[in-house]
N, C-alpha and C positions, 0 to 999 in steps of 0.2 A: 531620444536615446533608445537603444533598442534594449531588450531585455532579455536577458539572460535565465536561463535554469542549469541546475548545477544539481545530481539527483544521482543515486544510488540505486533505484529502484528499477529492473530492467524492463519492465513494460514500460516506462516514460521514455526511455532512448529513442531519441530521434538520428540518429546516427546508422544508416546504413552499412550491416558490415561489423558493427562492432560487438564482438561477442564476451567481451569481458571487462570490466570495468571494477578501478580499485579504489577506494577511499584514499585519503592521502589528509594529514593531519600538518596542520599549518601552525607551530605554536608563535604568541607573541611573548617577546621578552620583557615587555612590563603588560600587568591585568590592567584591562581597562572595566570600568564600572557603565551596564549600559540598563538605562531605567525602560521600562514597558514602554515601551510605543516610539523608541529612539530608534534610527534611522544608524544601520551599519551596514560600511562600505570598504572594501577591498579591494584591491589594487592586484591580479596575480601572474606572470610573465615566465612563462614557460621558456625557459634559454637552453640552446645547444652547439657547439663546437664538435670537430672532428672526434675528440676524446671523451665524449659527455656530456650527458643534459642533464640541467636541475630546474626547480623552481624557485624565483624570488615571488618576497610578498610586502603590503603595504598596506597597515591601515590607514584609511582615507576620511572616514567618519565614524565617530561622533568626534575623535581628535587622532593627528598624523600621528603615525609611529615611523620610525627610521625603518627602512628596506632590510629586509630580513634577509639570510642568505645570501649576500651577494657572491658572483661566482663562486657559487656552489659551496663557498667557503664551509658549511658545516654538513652537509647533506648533498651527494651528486650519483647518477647511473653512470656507470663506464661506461663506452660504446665498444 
């Protein structure tokens, strides 16, 4: 699997070109409880149509949560 980094900090961009970068806060709608040294995984899907992009999300690990946001249903950019 390859590996991902996912970073706020603008000397780590690897990203040619890109001069601004925003945080973006994913909440889940149940807490999950995750002890020290537990393995957490996300699932995150950047979607866009003519009208709008948003993001879905999913937790994957330590236990699934259902897909957040779907079509943008709570959260979307107009284009």
């Amino acid at each position: 699997r390859a590996l991902s980094l996912l970073t706020f900090f603008p000397l780590s961009w690897s990203s040619e070109g890109m001069f601004s970068w925003f945080p973006i806060y994913f909440p889940l709608r149940t807490p999950v409880t995750v002890h020290s040294g537990d393995k957490v995984e996300v699932q995150i899907w950047r979607c866009v149509t003519k009208q709008k992009v948003w993001y879905e999300w999913a937790l994957t690990s330590p236990c699934p949560s259902p897909i957040h946001n779907p079509n943008g249903r709570s959260y979307y950019i107009g284009l």
